[in-house]
DSSP file (Angstrom, degrees, kcal/mol; ACC not computed):
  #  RESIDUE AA STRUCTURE BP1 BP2  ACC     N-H-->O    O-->H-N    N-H-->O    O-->H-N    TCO  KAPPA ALPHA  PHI   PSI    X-CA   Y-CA   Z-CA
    1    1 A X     >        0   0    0      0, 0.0     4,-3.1     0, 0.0     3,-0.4   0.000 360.0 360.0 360.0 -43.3 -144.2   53.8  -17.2
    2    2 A X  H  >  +     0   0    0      2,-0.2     4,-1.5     1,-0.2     5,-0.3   0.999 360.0  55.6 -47.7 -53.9 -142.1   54.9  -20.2
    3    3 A X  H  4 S+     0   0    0      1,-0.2     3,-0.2     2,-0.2    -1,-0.2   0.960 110.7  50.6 -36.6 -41.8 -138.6   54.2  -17.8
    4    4 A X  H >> S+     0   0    0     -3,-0.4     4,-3.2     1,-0.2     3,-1.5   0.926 109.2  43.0 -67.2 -58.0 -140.0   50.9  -17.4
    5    5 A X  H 3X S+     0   0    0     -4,-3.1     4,-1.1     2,-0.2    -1,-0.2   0.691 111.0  56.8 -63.7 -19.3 -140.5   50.2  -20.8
    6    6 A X  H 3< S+     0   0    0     -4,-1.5    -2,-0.2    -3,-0.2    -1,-0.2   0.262 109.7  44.9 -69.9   0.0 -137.3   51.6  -21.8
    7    7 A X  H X> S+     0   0    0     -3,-1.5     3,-2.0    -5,-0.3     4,-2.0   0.899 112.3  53.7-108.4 -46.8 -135.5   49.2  -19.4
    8    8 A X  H 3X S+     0   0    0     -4,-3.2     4,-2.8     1,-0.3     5,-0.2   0.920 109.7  43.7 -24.3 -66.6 -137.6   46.3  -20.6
    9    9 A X  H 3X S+     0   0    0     -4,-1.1     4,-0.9    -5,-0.3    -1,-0.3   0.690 118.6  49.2 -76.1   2.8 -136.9   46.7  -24.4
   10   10 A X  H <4 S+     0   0    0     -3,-2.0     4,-0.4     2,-0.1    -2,-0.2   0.598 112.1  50.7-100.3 -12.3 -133.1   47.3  -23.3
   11   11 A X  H >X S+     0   0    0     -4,-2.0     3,-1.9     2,-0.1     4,-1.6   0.971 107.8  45.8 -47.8 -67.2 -133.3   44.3  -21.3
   12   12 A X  H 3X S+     0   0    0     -4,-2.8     4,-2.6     1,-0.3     5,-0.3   0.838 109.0  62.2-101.2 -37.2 -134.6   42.2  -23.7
   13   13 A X  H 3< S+     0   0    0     -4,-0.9    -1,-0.3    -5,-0.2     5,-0.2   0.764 101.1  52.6   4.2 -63.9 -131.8   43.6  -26.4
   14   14 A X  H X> S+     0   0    0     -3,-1.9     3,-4.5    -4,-0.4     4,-1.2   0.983 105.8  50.4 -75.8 -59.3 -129.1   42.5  -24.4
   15   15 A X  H 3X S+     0   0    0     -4,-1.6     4,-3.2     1,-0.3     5,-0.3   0.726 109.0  56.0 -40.2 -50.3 -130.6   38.8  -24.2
   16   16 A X  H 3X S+     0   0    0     -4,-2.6     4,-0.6     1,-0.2    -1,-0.3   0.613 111.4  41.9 -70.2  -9.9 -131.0   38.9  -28.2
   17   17 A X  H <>>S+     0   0    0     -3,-4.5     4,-3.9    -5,-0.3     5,-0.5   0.814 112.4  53.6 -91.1 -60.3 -127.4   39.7  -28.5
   18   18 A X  H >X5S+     0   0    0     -4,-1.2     4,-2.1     1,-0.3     3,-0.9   0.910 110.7  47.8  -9.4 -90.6 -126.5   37.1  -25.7
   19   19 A X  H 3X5S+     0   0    0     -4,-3.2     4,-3.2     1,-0.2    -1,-0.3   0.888 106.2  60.3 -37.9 -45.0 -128.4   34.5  -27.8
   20   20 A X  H 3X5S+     0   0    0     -4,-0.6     4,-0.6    -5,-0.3    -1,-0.2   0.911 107.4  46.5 -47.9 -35.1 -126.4   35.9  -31.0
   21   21 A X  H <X5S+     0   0    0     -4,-3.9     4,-1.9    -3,-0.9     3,-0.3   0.841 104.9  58.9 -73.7 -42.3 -123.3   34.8  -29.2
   22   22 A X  H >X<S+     0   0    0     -4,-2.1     3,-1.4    -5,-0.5     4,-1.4   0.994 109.4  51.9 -71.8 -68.5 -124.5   31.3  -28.2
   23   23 A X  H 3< S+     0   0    0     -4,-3.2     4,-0.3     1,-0.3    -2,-0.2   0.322 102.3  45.0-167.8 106.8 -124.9   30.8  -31.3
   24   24 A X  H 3< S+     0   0    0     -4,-0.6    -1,-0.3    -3,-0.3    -2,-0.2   0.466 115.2  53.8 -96.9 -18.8 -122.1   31.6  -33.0
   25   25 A X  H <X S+     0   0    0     -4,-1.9     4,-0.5    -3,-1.4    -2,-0.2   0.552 110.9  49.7 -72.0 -18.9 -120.2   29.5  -29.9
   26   26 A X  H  X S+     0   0    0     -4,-1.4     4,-2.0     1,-0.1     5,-0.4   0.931 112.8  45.9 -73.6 -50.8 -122.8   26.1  -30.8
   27   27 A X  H  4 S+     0   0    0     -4,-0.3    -1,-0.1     1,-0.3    -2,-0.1   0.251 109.4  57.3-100.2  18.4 -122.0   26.3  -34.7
   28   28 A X  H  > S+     0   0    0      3,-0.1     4,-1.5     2,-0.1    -1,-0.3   0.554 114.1  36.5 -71.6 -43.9 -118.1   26.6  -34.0
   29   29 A X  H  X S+     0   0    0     -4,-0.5     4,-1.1     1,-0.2    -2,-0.3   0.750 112.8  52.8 -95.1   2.3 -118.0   23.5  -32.1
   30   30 A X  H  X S+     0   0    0     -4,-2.0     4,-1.8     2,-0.2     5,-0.3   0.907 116.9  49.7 -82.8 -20.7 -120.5   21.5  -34.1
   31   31 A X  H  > S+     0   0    0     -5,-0.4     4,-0.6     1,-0.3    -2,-0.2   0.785 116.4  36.6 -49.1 -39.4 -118.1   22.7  -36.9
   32   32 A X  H  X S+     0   0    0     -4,-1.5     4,-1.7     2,-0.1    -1,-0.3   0.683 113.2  55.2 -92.0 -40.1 -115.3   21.8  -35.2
   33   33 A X  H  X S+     0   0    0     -4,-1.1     4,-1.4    -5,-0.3    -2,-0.2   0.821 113.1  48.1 -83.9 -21.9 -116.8   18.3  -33.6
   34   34 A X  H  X S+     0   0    0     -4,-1.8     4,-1.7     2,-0.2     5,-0.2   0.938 105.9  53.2 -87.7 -31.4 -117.8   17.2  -37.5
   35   35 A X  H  X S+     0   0    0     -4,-0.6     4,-1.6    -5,-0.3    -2,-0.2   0.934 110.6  48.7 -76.2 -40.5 -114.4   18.0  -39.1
   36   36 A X  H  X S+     0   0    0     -4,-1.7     4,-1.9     2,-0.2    -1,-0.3   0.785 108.1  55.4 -59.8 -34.5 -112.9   15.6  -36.1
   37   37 A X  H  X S+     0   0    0     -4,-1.4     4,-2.2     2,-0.2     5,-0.2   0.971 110.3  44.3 -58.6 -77.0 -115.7   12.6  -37.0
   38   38 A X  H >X S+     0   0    0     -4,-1.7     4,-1.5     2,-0.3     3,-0.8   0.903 116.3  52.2 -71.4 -85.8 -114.5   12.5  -40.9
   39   39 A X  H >X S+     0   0    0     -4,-1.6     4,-2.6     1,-0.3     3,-1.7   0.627 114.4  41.3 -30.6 -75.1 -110.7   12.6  -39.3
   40   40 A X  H 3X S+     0   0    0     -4,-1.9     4,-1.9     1,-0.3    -2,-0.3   0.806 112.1  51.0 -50.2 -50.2 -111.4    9.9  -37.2
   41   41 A X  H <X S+     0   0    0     -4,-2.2     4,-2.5    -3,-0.8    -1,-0.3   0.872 109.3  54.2 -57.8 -26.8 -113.3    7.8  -39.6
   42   42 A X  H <X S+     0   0    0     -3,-1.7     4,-0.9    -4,-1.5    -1,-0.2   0.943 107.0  57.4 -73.2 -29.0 -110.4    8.2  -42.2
   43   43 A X  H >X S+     0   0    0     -4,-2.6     3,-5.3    -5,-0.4     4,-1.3   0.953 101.7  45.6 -19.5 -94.8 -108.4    7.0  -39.8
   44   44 A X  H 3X S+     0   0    0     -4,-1.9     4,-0.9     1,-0.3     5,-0.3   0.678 114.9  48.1 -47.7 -33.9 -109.7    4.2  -39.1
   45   45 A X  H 3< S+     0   0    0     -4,-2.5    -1,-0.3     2,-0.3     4,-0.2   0.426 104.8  60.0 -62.7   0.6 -110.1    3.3  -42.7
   46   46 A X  H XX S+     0   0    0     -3,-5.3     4,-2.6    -4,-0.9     3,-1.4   0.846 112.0  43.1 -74.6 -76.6 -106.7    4.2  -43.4
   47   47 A X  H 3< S+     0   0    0     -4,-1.3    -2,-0.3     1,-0.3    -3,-0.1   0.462 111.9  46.7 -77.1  13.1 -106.0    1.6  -40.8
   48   48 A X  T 3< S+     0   0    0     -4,-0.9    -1,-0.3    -5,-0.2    -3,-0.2   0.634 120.6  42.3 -61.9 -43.0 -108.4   -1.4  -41.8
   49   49 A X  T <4 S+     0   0    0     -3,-1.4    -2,-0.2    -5,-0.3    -3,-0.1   0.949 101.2  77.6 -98.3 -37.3 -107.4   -1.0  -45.6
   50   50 A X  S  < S-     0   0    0     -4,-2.6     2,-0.2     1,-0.1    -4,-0.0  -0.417  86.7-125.4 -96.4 137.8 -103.2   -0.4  -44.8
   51   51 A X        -     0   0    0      1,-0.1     2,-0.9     3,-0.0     3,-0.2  -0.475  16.7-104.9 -94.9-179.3 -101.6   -4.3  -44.0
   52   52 A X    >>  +     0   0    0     -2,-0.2     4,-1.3     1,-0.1     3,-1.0  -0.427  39.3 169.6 -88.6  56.2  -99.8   -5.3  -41.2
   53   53 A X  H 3> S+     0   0    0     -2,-0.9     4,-2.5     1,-0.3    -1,-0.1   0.847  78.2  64.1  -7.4 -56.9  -96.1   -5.5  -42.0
   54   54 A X  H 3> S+     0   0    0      1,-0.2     4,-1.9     2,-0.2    -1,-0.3   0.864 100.2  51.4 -75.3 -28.2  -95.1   -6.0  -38.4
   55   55 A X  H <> S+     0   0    0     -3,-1.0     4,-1.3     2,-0.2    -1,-0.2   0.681 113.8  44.2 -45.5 -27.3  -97.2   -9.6  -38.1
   56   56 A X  H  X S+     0   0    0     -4,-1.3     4,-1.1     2,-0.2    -2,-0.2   0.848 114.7  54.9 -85.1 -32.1  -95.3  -10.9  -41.4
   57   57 A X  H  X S+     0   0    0     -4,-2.5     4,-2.3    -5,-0.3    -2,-0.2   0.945 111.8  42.5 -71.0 -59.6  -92.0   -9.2  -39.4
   58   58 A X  H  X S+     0   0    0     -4,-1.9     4,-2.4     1,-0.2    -1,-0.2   0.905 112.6  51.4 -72.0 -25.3  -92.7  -11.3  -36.3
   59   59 A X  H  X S+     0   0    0     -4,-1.3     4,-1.8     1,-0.2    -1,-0.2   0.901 102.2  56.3 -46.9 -36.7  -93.5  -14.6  -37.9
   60   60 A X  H  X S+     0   0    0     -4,-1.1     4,-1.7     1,-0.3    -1,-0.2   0.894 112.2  46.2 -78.3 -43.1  -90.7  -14.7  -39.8
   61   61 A X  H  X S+     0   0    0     -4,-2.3     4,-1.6     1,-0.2    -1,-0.3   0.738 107.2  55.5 -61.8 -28.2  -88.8  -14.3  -36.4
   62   62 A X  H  X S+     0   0    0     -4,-2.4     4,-3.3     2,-0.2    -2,-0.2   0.926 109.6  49.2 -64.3 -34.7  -90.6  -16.8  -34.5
   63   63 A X  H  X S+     0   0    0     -4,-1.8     4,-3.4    -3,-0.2     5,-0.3   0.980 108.6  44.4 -79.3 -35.9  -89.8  -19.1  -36.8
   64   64 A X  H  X S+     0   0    0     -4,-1.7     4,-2.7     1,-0.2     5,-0.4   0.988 115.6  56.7 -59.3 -39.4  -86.1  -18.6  -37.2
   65   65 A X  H  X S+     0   0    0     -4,-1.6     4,-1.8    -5,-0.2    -1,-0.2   0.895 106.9  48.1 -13.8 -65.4  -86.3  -18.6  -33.3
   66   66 A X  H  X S+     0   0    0     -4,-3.3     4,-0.9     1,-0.2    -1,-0.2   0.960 111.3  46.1 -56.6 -63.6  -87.9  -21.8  -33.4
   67   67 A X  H  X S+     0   0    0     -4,-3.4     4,-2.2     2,-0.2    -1,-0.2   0.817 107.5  62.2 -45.1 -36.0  -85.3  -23.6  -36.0
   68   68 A X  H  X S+     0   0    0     -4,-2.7     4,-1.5    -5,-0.3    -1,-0.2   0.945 109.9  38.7 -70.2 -44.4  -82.0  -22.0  -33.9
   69   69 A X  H  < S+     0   0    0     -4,-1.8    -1,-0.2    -5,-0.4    -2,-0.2   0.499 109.0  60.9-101.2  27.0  -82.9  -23.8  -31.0
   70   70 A X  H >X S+     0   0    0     -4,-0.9     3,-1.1     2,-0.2     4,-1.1   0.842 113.4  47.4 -88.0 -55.7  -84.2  -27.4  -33.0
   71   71 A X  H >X S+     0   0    0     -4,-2.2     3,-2.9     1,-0.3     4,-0.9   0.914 102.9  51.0 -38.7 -75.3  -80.7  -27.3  -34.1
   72   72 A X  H 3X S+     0   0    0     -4,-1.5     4,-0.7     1,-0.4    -1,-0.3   0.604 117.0  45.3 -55.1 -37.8  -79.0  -26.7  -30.9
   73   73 A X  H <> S+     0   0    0     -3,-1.1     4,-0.9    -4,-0.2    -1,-0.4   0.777 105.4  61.7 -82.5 -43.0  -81.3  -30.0  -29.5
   74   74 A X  H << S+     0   0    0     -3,-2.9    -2,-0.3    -4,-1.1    -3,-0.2   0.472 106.5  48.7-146.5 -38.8  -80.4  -32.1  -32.8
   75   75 A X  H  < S+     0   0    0     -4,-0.9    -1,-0.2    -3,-0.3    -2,-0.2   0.686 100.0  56.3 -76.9 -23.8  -76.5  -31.8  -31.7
   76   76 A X  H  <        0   0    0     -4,-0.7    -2,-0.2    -3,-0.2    -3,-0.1   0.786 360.0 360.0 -87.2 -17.5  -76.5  -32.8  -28.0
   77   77 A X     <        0   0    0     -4,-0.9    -1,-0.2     0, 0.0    -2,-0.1   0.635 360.0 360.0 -60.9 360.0  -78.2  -36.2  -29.3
């Protein structure tokens, strides 16, 4: 019975190390998974709060767009 008992409590050993391991591999990635949430939320508040340049950029082209060819109509009358 002693063999038995020595393979038991070196059994049950290994698991507890096993388990050690698990986790130190969980509380890497929740570590890792939180520090990526806070990136992504500054993102996105980066880009809600930052304006849009490139909408004031295309207006301003639509319109001269528009005006080149009112001309260009305004002479063959």
């Amino acid at each position: 019975m002693n063999k038995i008992d020595d393979l038991m409590a070196l059994l049950q050993k290994k698991e507890r190390e096993e388990d050690k391991c698990k986790n130190t591999i969980i509380w890497i990635l929740a570590i890792v998974g939180a520090v990526a949430a806070v990136a992504g939320i500054a993102y996105a508040v980066y880009r809600f709060f930052t304006p849009d340049y490139l909408e004031d950029f295309e207006d301003d082209f639509e319109d001269d767009f528009d005006d080149y060819f009112d001309d260009e109509d305004g002479e063959e009358n």
